[in-house]
N, C-alpha and C positions, 0 to 999 in steps of 0.2 A: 248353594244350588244356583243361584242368582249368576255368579261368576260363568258357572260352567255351561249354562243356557246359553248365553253371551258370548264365551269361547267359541262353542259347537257353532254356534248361528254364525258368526264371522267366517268360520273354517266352511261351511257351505256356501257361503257366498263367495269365500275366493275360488272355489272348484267349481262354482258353476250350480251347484246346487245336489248333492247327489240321489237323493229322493225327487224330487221334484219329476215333471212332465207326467205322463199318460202312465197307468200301472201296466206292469208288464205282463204276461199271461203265460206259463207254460203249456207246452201243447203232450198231456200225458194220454194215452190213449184212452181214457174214458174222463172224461170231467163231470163232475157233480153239479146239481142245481142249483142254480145260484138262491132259490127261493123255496125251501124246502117244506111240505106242507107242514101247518102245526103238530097231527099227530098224526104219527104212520105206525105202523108195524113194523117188531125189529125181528131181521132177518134171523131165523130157526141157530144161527150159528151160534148168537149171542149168548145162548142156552145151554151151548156146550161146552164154555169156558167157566175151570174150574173158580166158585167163588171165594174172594176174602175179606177178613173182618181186621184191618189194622187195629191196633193198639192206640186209642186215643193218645195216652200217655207218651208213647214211645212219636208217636206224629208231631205233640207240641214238642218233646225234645230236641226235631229236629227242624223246630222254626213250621212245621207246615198246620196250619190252624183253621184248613177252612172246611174241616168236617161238618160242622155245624153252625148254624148260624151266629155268628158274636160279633160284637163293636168291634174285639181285634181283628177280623175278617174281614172288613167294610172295605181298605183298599186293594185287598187282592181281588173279590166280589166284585169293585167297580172297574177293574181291571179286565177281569174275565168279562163283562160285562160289552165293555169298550171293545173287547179284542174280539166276542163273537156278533157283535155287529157290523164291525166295519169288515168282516169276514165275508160275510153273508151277502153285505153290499154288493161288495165285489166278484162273489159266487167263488171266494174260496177257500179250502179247505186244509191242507197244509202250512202248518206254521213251524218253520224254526226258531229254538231259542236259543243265544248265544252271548258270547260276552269278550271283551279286546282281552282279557288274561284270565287267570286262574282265581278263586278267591271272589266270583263278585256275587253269588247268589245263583247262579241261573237256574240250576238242578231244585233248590227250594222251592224258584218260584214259580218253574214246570210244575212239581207236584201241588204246590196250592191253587194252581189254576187247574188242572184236572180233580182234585179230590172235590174244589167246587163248582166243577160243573157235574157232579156226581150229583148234587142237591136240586139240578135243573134233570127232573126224571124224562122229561122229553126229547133232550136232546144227548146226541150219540157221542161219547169221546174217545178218543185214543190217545196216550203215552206211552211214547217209544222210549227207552234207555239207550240212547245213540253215541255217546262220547264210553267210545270201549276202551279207552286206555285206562280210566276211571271212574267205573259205573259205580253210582250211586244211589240209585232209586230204592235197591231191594234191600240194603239196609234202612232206610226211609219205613219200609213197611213190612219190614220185618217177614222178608220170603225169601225162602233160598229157591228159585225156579231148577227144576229137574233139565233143564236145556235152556241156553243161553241166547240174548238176540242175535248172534252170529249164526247159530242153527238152523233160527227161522230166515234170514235173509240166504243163506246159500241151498234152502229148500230141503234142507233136514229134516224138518219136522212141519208139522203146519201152523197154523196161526191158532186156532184150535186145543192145539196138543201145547203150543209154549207162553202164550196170553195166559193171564186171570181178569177176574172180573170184581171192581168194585161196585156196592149196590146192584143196579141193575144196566147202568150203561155208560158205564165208564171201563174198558178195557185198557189193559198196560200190560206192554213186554219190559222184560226187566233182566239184566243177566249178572252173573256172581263173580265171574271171572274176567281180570280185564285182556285183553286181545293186544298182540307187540305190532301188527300192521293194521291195523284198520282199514284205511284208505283202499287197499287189495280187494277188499269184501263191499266197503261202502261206493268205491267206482264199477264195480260187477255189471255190467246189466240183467244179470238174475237179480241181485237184490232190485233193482227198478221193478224188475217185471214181479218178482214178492209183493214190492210195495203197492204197485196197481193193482192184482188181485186182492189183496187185501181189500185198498178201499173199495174192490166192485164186493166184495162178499158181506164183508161188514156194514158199508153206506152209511158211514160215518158223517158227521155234521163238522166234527173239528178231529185236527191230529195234530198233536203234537209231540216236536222233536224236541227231547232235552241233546243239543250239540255241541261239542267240545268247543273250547274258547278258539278265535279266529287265529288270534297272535302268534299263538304258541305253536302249533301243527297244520296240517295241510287239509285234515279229516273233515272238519266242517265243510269244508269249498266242494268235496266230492259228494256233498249232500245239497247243498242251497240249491244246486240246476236243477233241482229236484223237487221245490217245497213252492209255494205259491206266495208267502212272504216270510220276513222273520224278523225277530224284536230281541232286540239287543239291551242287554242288561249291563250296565257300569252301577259302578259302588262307589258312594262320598267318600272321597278322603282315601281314596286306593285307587282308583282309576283315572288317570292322567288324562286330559284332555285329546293330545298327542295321539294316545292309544284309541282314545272312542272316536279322532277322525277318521285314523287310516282304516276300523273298523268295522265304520257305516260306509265307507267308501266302497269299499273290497265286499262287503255284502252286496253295496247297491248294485257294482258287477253281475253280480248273479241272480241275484232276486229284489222284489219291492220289500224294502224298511218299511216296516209295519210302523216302530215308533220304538224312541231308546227313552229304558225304568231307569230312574236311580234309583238305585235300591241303597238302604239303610242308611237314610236320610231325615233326620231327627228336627226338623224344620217347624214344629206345629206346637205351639202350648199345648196342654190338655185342655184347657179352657177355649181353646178356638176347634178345636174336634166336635164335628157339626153332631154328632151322634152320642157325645160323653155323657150324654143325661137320660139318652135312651135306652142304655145299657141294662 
């Protein structure tokens, strides 16, 4: 891990830095408060979306574990943690997640960051199912949705009729089928203008995009002009250095780099695991 910190940091500094300076802002036609009161009332629509009870079992099967409170939960929790404050700082609300190839987590760690902020009942969330070449969420929680998120982005159905709802405020589209052009659908500006009524109806705190890997297709790029940051996910021992500069680069193009997870990265004795006795 030590290496690839070292890598990344060198590769920024020869380009100049690509996060670095002032964060950028898109200008969507309604933006959200940057300081949102502690407790509000959720909007009547919340109410309408049909409820679900995942499968504990079928969840840890697929790596996502943060139903509930546990020791193995502590770094996605301090994750989530991280990622909705410096959100909030900045007053905003859209986050993509994404990744230099195929293989590196992102879709898992979309879902463990949403199912745990299911456990923060104050705060509003959204997960969208957005890499349609390869959707993955609704086997994650075991729902076949009756209409797909291409339905709700070209204004087929509403947000309403194709969302579910985990606990009480955590909302996720999710679709079953993958789609052979994406980019057609996700460069729309219907889908923009879906996406802005949504967040005016919902008045979501966080949303998040699970988005196809940057590398490999073009589909992610027609989303970032869209999102207000996004966080990039490489894997030990699979993802190339090479691959997580060009990236963070080509994200930083289009929106502010929240910050890049290595994911499955085995770096910690059990014995230096601050919470192994709290368990």
């Amino acid at each position: 891990m030590e290496k690839l910190q070292k890598a990344l940091s060198k590769a920024r500094r020869d380009r100049g830095g690509a996060s670095a300076g002032t964060p950028r802002r898109r200008t969507p036609k309604t933006l959200s408060p940057a300081a949102p009161a502690l407790i509000r009332p959720f909007p009547p629509v919340w109410d309408e979306l049909q409820a679900i009870e995942p499968n504990p079992d079928t969840l840890t099967a697929h790596r996502v574990i943060t139903l509930n409170a546990q020791a193995e939960a502590n770094p996605f929790d301090i994750l989530r943690t991280k990622i909705f404050l410096l959100m909030r700082q900045n007053g905003w609300t859209r986050l993509g997640i994404t990744s230099p190839d195929k293989g590196c987590g992102k879709t898992t760690i979309s879902c463990n960051l949403a199912v745990g902020f299911s456990r923060q009942q104050e705060v509003r969330s959204m997960l969208f199912d957005l890499d349609f070449r390869r959707p993955g969420i609704a086997s994650i929680f075991e729902h076949r949705p009756e209409h797909d998120v291409r339905a709700l982005l070209t204004g087929e159905v509403s947000a309403a009729e194709q969302m579910v709802r985990l606990r009480t405020n955590v909302a996720i589209s999710m679709s079953k089928n993958p789609v052979s052009d994406p980019t057609q659908i996700l460069l729309s500006q219907k889908a923009v203008s879906v996406m802005d009524d949504i967040q005016k109806e919902f008045e979501p705190d966080i949303m998040i995009y699970d988005l196809p890997p940057m590398l490999v297709t073009d589909d992610a790029r027609a989303v970032l002009k869209n999102v207000d940051c996004a966080l990039i996910i490489s894997r030990a021992e699979h993802t190339k250095v090479s691959q997580l500069d060009v990236c963070e680069r080509e994200v930083a193009e289009h929106t502010n780099v929240l910050g890049v997870v290595l994911n499955s990265c085995r770096h910690l004795e059990s014995t230096e695991e601050y919470y192994g006795d709290y368990a």
